[in-house]
N, C-alpha and C positions, 0 to 999 in steps of 0.2 A: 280434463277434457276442455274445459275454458280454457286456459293457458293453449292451449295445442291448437285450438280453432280460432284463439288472435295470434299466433303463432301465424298458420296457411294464410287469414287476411293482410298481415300488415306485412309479412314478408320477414318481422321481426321478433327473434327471442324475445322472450318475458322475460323481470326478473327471476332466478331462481329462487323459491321458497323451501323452507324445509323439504326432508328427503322424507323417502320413506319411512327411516326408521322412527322418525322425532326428533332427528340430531340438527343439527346446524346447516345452512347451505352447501352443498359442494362447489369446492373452490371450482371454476371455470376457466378454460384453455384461452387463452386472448384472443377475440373472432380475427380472423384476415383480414388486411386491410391497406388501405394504400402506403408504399414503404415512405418509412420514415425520410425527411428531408434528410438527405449527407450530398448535396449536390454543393455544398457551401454556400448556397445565398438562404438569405434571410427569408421567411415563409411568414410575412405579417399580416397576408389576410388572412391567417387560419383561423377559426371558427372555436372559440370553447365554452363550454357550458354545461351545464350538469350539475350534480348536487355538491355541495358545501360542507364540510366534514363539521359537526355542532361541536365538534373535541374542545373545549376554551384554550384560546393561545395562551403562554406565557407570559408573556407581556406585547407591548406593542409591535416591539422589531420581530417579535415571531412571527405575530400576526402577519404581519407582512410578506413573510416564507411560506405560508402556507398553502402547497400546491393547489392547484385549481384541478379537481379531479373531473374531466368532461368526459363526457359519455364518446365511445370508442368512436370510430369514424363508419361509414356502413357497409356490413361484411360482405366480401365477395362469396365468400360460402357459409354454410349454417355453422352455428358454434358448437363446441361438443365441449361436453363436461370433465373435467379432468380431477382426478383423485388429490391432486394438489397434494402429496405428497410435503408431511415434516418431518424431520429430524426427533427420533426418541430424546424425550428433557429425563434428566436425571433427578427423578423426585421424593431422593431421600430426603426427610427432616431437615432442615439450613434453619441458622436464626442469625439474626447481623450482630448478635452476643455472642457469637461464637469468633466474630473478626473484631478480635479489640486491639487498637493501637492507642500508644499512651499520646495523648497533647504534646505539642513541640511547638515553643515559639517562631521556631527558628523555618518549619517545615510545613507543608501543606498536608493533612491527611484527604484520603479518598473519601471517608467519611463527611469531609467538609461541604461535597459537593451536590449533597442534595439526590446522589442515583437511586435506580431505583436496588431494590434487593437481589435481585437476578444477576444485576450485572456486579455490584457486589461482591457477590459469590463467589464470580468466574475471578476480579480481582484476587479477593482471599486466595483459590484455590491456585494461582499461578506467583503466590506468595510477595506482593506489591502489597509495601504499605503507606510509604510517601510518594507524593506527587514529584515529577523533576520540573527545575524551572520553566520547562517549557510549557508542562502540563498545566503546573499551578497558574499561568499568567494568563494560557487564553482558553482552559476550558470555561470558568466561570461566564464569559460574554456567549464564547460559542454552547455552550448548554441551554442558555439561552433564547439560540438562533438567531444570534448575530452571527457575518461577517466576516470570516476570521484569517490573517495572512500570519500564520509561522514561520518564523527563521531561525533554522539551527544547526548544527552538524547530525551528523548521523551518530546514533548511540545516546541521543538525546532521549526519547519517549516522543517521538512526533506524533509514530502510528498508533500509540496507544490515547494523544489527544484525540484524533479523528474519531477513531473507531468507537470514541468510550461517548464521545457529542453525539455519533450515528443512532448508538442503542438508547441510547438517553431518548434521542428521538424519537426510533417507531416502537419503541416502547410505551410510552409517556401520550402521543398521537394516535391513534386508532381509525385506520380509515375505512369504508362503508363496504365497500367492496373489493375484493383481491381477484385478479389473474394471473394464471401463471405468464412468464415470459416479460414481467413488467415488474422490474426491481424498484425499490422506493429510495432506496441508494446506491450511490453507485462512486469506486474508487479508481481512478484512473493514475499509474506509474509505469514507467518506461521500459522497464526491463523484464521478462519473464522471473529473474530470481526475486525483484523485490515484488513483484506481483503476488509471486508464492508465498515469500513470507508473511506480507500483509493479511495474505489471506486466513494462514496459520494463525496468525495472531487475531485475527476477529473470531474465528472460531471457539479461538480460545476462552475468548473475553466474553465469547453469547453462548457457552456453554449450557448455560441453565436457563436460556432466556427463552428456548424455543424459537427464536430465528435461524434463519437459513441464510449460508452462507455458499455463493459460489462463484469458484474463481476458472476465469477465462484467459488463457495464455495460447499463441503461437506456438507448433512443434508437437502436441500437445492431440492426443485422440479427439478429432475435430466434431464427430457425432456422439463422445461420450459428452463432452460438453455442450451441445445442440440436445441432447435429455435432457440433463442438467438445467437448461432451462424453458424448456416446454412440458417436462413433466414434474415440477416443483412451483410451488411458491417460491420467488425468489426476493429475499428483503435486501440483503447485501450483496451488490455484485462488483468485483475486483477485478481489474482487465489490464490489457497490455491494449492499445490505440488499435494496431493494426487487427486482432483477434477480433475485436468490438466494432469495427464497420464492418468484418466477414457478415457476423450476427444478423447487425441490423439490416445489408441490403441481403440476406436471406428471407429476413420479417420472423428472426426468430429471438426477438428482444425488440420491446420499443421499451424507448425510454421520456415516453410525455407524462408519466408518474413521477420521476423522480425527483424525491424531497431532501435530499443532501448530496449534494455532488462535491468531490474530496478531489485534488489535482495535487500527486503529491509528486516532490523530484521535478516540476516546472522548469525550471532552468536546464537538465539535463532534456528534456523534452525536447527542448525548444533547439541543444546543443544536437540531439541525432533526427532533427528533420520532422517530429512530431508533430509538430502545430499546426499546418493544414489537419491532417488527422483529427485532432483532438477538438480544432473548431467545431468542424462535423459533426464533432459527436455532441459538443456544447450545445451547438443547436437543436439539434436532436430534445433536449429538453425542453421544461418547462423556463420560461424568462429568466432575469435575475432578480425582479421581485416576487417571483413564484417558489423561488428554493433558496435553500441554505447553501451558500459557495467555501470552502473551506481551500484554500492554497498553503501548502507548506515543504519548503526547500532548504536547502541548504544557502542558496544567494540567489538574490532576485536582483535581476540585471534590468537593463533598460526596456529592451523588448519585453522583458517579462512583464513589468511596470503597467506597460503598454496594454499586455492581454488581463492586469489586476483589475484598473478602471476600468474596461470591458465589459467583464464577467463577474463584476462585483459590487454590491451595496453598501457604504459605509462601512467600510471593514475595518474590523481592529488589528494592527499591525502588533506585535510582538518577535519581538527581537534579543536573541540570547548570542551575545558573542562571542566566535567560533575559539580565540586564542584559548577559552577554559579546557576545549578538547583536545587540542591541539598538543598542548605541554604538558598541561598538568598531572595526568594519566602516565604520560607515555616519556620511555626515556628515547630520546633520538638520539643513534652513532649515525656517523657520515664518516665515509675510510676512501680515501685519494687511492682508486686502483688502475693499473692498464686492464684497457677491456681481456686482454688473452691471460688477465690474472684470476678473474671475477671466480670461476668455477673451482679454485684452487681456494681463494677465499672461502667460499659457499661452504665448503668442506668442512676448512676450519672451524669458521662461524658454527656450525651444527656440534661441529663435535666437543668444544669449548659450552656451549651455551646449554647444550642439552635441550632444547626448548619442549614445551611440555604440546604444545598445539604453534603451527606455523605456517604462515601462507609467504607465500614468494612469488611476488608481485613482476612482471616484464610487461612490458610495452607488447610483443607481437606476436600473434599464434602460432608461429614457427619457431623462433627462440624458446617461447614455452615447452610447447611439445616437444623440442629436442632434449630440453633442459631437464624434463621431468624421465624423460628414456632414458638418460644419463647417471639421475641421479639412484631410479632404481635397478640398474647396471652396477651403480659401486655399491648396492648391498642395504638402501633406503627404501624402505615403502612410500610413495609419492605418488598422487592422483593428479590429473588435469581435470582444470573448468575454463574452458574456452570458449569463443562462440562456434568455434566448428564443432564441438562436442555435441552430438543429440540432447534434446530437451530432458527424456524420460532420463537420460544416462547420467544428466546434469544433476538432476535431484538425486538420484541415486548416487552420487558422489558427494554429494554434500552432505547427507544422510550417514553415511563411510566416514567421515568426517567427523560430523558434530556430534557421531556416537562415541567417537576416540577409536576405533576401528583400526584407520589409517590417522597420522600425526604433522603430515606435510602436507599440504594444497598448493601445486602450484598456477596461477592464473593471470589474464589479462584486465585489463579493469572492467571488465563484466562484471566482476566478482567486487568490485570496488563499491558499489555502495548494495545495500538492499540486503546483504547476508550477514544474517544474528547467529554468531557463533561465541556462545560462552567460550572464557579460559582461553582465548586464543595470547595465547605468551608471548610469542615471536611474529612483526611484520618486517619481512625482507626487502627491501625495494633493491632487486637484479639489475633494476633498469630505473631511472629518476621516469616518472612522466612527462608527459609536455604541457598537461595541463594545472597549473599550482593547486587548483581545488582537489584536482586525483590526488595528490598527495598526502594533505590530508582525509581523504575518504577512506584512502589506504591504511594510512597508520591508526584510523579509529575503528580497524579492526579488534585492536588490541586495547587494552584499557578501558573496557566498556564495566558498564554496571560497578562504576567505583573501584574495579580493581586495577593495580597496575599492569602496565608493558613494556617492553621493549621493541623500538624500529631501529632496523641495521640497513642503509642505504650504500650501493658500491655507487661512486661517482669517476667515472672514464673520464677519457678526454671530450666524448662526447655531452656525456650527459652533463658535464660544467655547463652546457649554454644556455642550460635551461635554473641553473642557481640565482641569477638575478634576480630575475620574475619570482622565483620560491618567497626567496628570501622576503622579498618586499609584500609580498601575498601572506607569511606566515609575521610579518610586521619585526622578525628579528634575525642576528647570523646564527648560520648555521657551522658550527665549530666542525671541521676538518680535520682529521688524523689520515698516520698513516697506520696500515696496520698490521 
């Protein structure tokens, strides 16, 4: 009755106190409130203040990431309480004696790193027992809460650095109060497929952790995911740029909580127009001595550089280079063809190689789709991934795919970074790209997780114009047959 009569006077909710039952508070719906800046300018008279989380940092430079949790802004309508909704934890018996890996001078174990048992587990249970170089070099500072600039190829473990810093995080962290609609992390990538994946793979990884995970893509049931984040706690949220301003100028996500912000694929960002976008949403949080900024790409270019000192705190660069992915995995043929031979090739190639899993890489979403009509016409099971292909129909192809269902994938570089498909034996390049870095994005389909591949490249008269640039890009020549 008190709570409810300073309630009618102050115009304002109280805190919630236990429920009825004796249980715990009920998590609360985020009250309404003025939309979050995405107008792109900077909002530095804003106001914050509220309570301090007593959690002790890890050390100094955490300290220093430690969001500043303020009290909301003042509601245009009364709050209502929300079931906050978790994710059932799987809470059979676990002990970290049951994940033994033997000491390697040579190798980082996960063990080394100090996690906590949860996440662990989700390690163990997705059978990861050394770190890759990428892992072992900058989770130690980013676990931390330090700072952290990745550079690697794709099929390195990037997202498995992020993801594994995140949980480490709100794990380890404990903040005072939860609402839904107000992620405490949040991972930003370019593409609806690598968006997917990342997201699969954090689920993975907080399987036992009890966090919640939800991802946000373009194409995509616009109000299953507008539940998704008004009727859950949400700890990790995974977005594609354009999907995540929808959100926010609806006011069904603010992101002035968020205590890890991940920008992964930067450079591609910034390559399809992103970066207005994604300031927006940068801003959108908490400063850069309020959170943990984590950046990691395949190449950080000059602009990129540009947006590092920005949006970042003394960050530790870490640098793994790309030639290990490049060659060493992966055997490349290059075959001197007339373009009106290529499909006569393609043929061959298949029926010679046998290949056990194979994607066939073109440049354009009409060559593709002719290509792939063509080829299950002579008697091939072949799927398209394109951008003209619907969202739902994309995953559902991939899916046909990385079950071994269907054995061919043929795509545009959509498909060029962001897709984890084991065993993949064969990358085709029908067509050279135009951009050096697609090429090898392409061929680290194959040769991933230590095992070998084969890339078979048809080079026209056309696509020679683009051999120089490879060349000098992949730092060696590219030997030439006929075939």
């Amino acid at each position: 009755m008190l709570k409810k009569f300073l309630q009618a006077v102050t115009g304002k909710k109280q805190p919630a106190g236990k429920n009825s039952s004796g249980g715990k508070p009920a998590t609360q719906a985020r009250p309404a409130k003025k939309p979050a800046d995405i107008s792109g300018k900077d909002n530095k008279n804003a106001k914050r203040g509220g309570k301090k989380s007593n959690q002790p940092a890890k050390d100094t430079h955490q300290a220093a990431h430690q969001p500043h949790h303020g009290a909301p802004a003042e509601a245009k309508k009364s709050q209502q309480k929300s079931a906050g909704k978790r994710k059932v934890v799987d809470d059979t018996p676990w002990s970290i004696d049951d994940f033994k890996v033997e000491a390697d001078p040579t190798k980082t174990r996960f063990h080394d790193m100090d996690l906590p048992d949860s996440v662990m587990r989700g390690i163990h249970a997705l059978g990861f027992q050394y770190c890759t170089p990428i892992q072992a070099e900058s989770l130690p500072a980013a676990l931390r809460g330090r700072d952290t600039i990745g550079q690697a190829q794709t099929g390195t473990g990037k997202s498995a650095a992020f993801l594994l810093t995140i949980l480490n995080r709100l794990l380890t962290v404990k903040p005072e109060e939860r609402f839904a609609s107000e992620p405490r992390a949040l991972v930003i990538a370019p593409t609806r497929e690598l968006v997917m994946q990342i997201g699969k793979d954090a689920e993975g990884l907080a399987k036992y952790t009890g966090l919640n995970v939800v991802t946000i893509v373009g194409g995509m049931d616009y109000e299953k995911q507008r539940a998704q984040l008004r009727n859950n706690v949400v700890d990790v949220l995974v977005a594609t740029p354009g999907r995540l301003i929808d959100f926010m100028r609806s006011q069904d996500v603010f992101l002035d909580q968020i205590e890890v912000l991940v920008l992964d694929e930067a450079d591609r960002m910034l390559d399809m127009g992103f970066i207005p976008d994604v300031r927006r949403i940068v801003r959108a949080t908490p400063t850069k001595d309020q959170r943990q900024t984590l950046l990691y790409s395949a190449t950080f270019n000059y602009d990129v550089r540009i947006l590092i000192d920005q949006w970042t705190t003394d960050p530790l660069e870490v640098v793994i280079e790309p030639e290990h992915v490049a060659t060493d995995r992966v055997e490349q043929r290059c075959y001197l063809v007339a373009e009106s031979e290529k499909y006569k090739l393609l043929e061959q190639v298949l029926a010679d190689e046998k290949p056990e899993r194979c994607i066939i890489f073109a440049n354009r979403r009409d060559l593709t789709r002719n290509l792939c009509d063509k080829l299950n016409k002579n008697g091939h099971v072949a799927v398209l991934l394109s951008g003209e292909v619907a969202q739902e129909k994309r995953i559902r192809t991939l899916e046909r795919f990385r079950s071994g269902h269907v054995r061919i994938l043929v795509a545009t570089d959509v498909a060029g970074r962001g897709i984890h498909v084991d065993a993949v034996s064969h990358v085709i390049n029908y067509t050279l790209p135009e951009d050096p870095q697609d090429y090898v994005h392409r061929i680290g389909r194959t040769g991933r997780a230590g095992a070998k591949g084969v890339s078979v490249s048809f080079i026209s008269e056309d696509d020679a114009f683009v051999l120089p640039d490879l060349e000098k890009y992949l730092g060696t020549k590219l030997e030439l047959t006929q075939p």
